[in-house]
PALUMNU-441487 format. One record per residue: residue number from 0; chain; y, x, z of N, C-alpha, C, O in turn; residue in one letter. Coordinates in steps of 0.001 Angstrom, whole numbers, plus 500000, padded with zeros to 6 digits. Last residue first. Layout:
# PALUMNU-441487
<atom i="NUM" ch="A" n_v="Y" n_u="X" n_w="Z" ca_v="Y" ca_u="X" ca_w="Z" c_v="Y" c_u="X" c_w="Z" o_v="Y" o_u="X" o_w="Z" aa="A"/>
...
# end
This chain:
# PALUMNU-441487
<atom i="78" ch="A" n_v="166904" n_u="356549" n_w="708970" ca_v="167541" ca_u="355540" ca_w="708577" c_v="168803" c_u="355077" c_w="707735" o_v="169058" o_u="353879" o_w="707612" aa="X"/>
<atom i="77" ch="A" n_v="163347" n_u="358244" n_w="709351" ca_v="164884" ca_u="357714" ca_w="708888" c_v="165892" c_u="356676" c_w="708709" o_v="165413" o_u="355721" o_w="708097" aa="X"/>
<atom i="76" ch="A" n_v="161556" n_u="358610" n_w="711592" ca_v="161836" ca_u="357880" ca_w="711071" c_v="163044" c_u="358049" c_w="710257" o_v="164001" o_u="357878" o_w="711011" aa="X"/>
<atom i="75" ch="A" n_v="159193" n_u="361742" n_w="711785" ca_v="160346" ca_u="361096" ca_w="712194" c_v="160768" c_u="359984" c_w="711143" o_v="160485" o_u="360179" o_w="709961" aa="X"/>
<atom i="74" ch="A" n_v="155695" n_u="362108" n_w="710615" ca_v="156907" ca_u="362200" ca_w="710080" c_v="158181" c_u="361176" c_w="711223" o_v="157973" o_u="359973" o_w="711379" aa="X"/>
<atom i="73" ch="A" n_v="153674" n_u="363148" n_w="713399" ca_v="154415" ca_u="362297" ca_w="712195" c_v="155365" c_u="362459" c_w="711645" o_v="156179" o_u="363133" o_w="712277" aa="X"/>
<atom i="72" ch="A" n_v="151122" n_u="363694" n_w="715687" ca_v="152447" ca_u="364659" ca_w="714332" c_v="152326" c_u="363550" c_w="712785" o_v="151579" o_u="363307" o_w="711837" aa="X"/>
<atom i="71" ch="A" n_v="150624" n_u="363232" n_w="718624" ca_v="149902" ca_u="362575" ca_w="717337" c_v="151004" c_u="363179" c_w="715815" o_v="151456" o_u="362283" o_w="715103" aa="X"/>
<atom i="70" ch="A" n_v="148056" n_u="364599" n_w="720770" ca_v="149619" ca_u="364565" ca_w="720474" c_v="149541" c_u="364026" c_w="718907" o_v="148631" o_u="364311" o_w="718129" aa="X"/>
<atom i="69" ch="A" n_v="146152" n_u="362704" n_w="722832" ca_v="146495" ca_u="363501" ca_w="721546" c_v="147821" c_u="363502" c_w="720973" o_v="148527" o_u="362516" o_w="720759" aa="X"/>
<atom i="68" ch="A" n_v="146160" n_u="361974" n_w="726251" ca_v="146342" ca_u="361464" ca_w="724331" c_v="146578" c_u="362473" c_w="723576" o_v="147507" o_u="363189" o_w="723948" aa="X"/>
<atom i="67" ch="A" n_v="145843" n_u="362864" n_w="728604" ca_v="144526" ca_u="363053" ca_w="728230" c_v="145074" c_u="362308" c_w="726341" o_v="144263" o_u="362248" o_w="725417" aa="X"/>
<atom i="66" ch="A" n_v="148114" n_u="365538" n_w="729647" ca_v="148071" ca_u="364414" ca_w="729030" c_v="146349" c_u="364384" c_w="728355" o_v="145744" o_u="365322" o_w="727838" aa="X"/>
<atom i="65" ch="A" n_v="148302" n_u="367385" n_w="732318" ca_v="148184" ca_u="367212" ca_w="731257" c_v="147889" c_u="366172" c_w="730519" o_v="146900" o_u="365706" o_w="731085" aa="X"/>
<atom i="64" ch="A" n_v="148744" n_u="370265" n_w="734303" ca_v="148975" ca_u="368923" ca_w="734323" c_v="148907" c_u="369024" c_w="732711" o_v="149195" o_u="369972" o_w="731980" aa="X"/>
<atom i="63" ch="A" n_v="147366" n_u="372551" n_w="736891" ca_v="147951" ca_u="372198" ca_w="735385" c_v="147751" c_u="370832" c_w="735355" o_v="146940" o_u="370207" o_w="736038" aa="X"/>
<atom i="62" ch="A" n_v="147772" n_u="374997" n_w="738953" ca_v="148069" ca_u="373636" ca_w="739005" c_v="148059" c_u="373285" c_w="737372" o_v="148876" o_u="373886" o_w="736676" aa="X"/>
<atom i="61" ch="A" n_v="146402" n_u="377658" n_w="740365" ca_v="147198" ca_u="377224" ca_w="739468" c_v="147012" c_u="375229" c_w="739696" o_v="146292" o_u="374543" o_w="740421" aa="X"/>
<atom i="60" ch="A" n_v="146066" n_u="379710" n_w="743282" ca_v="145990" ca_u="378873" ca_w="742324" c_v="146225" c_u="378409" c_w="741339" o_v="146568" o_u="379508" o_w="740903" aa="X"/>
<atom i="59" ch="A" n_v="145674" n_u="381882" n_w="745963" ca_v="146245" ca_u="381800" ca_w="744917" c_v="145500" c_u="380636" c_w="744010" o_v="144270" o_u="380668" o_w="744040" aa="X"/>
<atom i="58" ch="A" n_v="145496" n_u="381849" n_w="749226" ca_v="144348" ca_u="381626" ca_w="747908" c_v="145491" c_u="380886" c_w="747215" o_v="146076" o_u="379850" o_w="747534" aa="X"/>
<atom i="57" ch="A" n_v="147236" n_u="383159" n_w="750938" ca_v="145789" ca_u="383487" ca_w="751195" c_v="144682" c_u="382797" c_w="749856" o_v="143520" o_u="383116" o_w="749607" aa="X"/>
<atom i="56" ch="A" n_v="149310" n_u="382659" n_w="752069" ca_v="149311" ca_u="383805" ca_w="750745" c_v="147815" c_u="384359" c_w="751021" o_v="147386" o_u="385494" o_w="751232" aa="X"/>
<atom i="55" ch="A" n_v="150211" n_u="380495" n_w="752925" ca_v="149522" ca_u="381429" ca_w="754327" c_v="149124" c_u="383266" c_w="753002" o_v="148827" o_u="384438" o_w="753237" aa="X"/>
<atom i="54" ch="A" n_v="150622" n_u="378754" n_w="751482" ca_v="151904" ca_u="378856" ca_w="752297" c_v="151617" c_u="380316" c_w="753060" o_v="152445" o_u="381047" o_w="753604" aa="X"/>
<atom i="53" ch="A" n_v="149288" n_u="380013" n_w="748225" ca_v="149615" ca_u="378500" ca_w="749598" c_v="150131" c_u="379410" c_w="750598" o_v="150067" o_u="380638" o_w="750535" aa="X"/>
<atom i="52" ch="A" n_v="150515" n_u="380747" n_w="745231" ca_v="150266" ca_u="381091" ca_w="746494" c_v="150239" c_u="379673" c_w="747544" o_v="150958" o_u="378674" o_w="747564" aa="X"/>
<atom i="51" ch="A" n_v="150587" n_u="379917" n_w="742075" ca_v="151381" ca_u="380105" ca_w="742871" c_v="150280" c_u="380244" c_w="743960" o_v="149145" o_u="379881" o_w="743651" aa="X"/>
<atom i="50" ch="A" n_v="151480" n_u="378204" n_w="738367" ca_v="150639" ca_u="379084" ca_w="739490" c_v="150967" c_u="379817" c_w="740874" o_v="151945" o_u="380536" o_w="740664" aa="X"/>
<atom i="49" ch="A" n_v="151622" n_u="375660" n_w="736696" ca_v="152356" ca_u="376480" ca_w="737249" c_v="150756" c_u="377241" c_w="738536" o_v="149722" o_u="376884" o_w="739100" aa="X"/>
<atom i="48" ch="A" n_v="151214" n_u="374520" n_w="733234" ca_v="150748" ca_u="374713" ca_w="734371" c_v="151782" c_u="375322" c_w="735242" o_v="152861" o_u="375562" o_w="734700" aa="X"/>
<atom i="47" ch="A" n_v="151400" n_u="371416" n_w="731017" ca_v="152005" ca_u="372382" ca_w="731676" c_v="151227" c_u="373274" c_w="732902" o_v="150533" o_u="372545" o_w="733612" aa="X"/>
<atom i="46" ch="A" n_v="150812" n_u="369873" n_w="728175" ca_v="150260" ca_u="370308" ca_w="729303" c_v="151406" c_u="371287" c_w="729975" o_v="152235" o_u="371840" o_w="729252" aa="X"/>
<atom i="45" ch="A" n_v="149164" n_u="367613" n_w="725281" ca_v="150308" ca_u="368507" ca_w="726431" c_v="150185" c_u="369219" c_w="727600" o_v="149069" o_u="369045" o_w="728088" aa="X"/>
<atom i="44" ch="A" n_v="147135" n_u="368881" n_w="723040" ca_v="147317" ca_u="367623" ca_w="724132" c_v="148297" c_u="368665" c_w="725120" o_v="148225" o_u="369835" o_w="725497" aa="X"/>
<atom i="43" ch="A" n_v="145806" n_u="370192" n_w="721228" ca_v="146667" ca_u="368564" ca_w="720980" c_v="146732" c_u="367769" c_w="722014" o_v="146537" o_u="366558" o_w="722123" aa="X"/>
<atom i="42" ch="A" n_v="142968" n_u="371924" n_w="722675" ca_v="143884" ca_u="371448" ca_w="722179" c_v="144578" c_u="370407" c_w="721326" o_v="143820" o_u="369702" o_w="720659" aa="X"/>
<atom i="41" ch="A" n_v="142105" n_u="371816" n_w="726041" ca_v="141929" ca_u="371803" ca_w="724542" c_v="143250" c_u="371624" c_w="723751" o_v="144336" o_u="371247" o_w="724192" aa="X"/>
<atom i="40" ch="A" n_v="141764" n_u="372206" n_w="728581" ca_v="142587" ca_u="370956" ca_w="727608" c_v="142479" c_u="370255" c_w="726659" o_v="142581" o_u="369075" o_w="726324" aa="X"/>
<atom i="39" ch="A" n_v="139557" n_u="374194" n_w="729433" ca_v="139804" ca_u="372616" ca_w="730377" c_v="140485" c_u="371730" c_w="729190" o_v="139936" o_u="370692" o_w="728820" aa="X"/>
<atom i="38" ch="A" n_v="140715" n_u="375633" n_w="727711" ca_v="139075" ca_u="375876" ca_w="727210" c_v="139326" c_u="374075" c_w="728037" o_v="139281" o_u="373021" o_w="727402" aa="X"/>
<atom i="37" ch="A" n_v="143441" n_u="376115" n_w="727913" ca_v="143138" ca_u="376000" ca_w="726056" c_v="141488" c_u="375485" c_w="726342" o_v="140908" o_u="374971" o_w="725385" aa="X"/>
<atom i="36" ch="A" n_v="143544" n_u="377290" n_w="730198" ca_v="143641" ca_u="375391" ca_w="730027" c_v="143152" c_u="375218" c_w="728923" o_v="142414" o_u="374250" o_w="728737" aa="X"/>
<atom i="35" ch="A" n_v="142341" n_u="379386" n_w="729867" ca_v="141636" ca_u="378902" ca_w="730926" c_v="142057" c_u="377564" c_w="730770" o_v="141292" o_u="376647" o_w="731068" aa="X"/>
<atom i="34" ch="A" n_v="144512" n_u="380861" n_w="728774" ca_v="142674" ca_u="380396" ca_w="728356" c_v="141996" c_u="379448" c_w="729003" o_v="141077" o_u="378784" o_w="728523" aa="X"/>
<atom i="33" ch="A" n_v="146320" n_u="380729" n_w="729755" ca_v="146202" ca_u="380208" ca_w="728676" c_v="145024" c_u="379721" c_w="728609" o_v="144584" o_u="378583" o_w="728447" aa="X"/>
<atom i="32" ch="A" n_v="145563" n_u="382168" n_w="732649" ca_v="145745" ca_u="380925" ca_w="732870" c_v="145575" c_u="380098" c_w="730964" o_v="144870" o_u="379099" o_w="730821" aa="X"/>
<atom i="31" ch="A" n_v="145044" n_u="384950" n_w="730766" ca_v="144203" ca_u="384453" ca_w="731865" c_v="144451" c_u="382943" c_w="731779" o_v="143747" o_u="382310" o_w="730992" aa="X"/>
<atom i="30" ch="A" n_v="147799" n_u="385348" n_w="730402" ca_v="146484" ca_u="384918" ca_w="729161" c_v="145937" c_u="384779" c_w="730451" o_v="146747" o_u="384376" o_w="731286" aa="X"/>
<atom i="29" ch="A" n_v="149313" n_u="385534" n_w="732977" ca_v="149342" ca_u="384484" ca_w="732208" c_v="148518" c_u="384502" c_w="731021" o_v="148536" o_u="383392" o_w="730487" aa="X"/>
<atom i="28" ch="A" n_v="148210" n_u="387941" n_w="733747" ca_v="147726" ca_u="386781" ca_w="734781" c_v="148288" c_u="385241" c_w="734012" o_v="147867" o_u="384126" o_w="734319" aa="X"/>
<atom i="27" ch="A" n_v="149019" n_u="389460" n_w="732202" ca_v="147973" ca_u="389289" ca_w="732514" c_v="147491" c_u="388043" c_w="733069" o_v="146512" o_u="387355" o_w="732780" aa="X"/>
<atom i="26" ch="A" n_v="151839" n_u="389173" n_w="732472" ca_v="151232" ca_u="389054" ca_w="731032" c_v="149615" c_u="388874" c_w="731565" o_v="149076" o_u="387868" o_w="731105" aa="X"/>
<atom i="25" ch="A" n_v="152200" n_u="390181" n_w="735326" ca_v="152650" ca_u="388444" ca_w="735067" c_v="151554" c_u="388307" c_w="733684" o_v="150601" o_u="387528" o_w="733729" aa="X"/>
<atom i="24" ch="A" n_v="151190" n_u="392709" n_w="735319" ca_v="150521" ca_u="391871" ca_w="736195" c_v="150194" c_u="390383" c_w="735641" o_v="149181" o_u="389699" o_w="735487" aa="X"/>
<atom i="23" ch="A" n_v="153387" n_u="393695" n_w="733900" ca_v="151752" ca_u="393837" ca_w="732926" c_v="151189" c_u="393046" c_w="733805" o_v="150390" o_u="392338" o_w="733192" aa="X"/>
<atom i="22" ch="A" n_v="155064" n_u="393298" n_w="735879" ca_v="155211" ca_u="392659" ca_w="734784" c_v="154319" c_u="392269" c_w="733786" o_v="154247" o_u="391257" o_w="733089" aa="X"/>
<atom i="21" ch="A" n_v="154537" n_u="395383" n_w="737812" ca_v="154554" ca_u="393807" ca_w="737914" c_v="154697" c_u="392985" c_w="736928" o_v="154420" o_u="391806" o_w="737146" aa="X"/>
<atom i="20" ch="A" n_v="151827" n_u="397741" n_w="736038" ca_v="153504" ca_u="397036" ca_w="736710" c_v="153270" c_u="395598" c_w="737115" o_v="152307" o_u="394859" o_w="736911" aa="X"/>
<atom i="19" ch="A" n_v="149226" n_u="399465" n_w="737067" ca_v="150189" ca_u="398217" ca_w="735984" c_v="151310" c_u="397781" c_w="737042" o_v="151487" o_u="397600" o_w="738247" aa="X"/>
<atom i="18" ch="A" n_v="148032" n_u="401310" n_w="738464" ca_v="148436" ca_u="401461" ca_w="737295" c_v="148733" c_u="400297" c_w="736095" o_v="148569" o_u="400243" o_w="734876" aa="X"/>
<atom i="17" ch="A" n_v="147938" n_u="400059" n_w="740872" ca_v="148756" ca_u="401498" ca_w="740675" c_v="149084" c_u="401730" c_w="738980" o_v="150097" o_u="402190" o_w="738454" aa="X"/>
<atom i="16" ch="A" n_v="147822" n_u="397071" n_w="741263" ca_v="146807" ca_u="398075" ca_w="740384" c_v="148047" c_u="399279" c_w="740433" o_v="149100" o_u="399039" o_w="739843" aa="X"/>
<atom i="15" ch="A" n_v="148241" n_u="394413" n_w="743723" ca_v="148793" ca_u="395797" ca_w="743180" c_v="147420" c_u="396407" c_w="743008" o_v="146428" o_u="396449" o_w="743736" aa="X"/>
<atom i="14" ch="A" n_v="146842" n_u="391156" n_w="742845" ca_v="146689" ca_u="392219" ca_w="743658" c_v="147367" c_u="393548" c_w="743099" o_v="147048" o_u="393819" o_w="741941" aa="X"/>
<atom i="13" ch="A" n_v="146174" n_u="388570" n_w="741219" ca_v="147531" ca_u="389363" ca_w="741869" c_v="147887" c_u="390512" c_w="742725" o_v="148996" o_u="390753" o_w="743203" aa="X"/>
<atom i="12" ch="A" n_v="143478" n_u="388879" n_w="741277" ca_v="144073" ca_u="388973" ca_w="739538" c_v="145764" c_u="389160" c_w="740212" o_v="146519" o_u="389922" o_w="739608" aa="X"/>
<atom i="11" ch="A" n_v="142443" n_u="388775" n_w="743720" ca_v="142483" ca_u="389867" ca_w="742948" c_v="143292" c_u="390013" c_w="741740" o_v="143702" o_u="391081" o_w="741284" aa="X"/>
<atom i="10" ch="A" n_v="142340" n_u="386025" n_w="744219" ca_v="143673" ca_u="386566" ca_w="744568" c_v="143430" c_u="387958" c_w="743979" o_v="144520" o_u="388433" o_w="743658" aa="X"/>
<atom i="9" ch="A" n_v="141031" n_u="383789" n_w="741953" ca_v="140626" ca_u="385165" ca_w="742145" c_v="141478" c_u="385616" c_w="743086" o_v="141885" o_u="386215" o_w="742091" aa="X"/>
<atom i="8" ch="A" n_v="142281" n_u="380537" n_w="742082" ca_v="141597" ca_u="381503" ca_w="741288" c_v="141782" c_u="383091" c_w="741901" o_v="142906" o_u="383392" o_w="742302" aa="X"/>
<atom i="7" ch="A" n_v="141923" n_u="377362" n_w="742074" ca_v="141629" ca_u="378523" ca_w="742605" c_v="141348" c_u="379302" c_w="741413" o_v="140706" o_u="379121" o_w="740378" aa="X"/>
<atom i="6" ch="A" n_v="142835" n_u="374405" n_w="740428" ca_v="141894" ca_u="375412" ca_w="740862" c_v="142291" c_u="376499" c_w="741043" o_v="143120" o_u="376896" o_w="740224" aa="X"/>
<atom i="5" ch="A" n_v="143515" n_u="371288" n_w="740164" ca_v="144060" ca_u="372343" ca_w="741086" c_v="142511" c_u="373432" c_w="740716" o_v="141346" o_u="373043" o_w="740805" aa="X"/>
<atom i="4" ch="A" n_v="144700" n_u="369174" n_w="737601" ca_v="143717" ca_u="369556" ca_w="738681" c_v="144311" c_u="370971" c_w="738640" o_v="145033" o_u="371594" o_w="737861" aa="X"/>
<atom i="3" ch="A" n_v="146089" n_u="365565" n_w="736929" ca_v="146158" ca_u="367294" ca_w="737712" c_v="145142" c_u="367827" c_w="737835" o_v="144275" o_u="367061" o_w="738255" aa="X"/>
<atom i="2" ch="A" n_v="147208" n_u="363964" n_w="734124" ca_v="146377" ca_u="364153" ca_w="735195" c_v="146479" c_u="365529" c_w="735726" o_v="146889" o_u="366488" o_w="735071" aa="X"/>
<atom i="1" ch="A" n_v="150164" n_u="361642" n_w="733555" ca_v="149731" ca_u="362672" ca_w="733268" c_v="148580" c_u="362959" c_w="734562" o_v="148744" o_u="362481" o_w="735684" aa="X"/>
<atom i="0" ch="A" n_v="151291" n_u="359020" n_w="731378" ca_v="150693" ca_u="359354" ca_w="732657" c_v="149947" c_u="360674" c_w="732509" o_v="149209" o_u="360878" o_w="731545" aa="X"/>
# end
């Protein structure tokens, strides 16, 4: 079972800078989101986020989902 939370974030961090591409935008705006679950998650624990616009492109967000168990690293079974 996995939990959500939604937060807002800045629409500035998507805003055209004359002097970064759309691409230096994405790299940006994805450490940004890293950090930001690595500090909410922590780490050993799963997670995914996605980030995105509401319908009216008026407050940008992210969404992350994530397991509250510890990922647990074992040896696979053999047989």
């Amino acid at each position: 079972e996995a939990r959500e939370m939604i937060i807002a974030l800045p629409n500035e961090l998507a805003d055209k800078n004359k002097n970064q591409t759309s691409a230096e935008q994405k790299i940006i705006l994805k450490e940004i989101c890293d950090e930001l679950v690595s500090q909410i998650v922590g780490e050993g624990h799963d997670h995914e986020y996605a980030v995105h616009w509401n319908h009216d492109r008026t407050n940008l967000h992210v969404h992350i989902l994530y397991s509250e168990r510890k990922v647990i690293q074992t040896e696979p079974k053999r047989y």
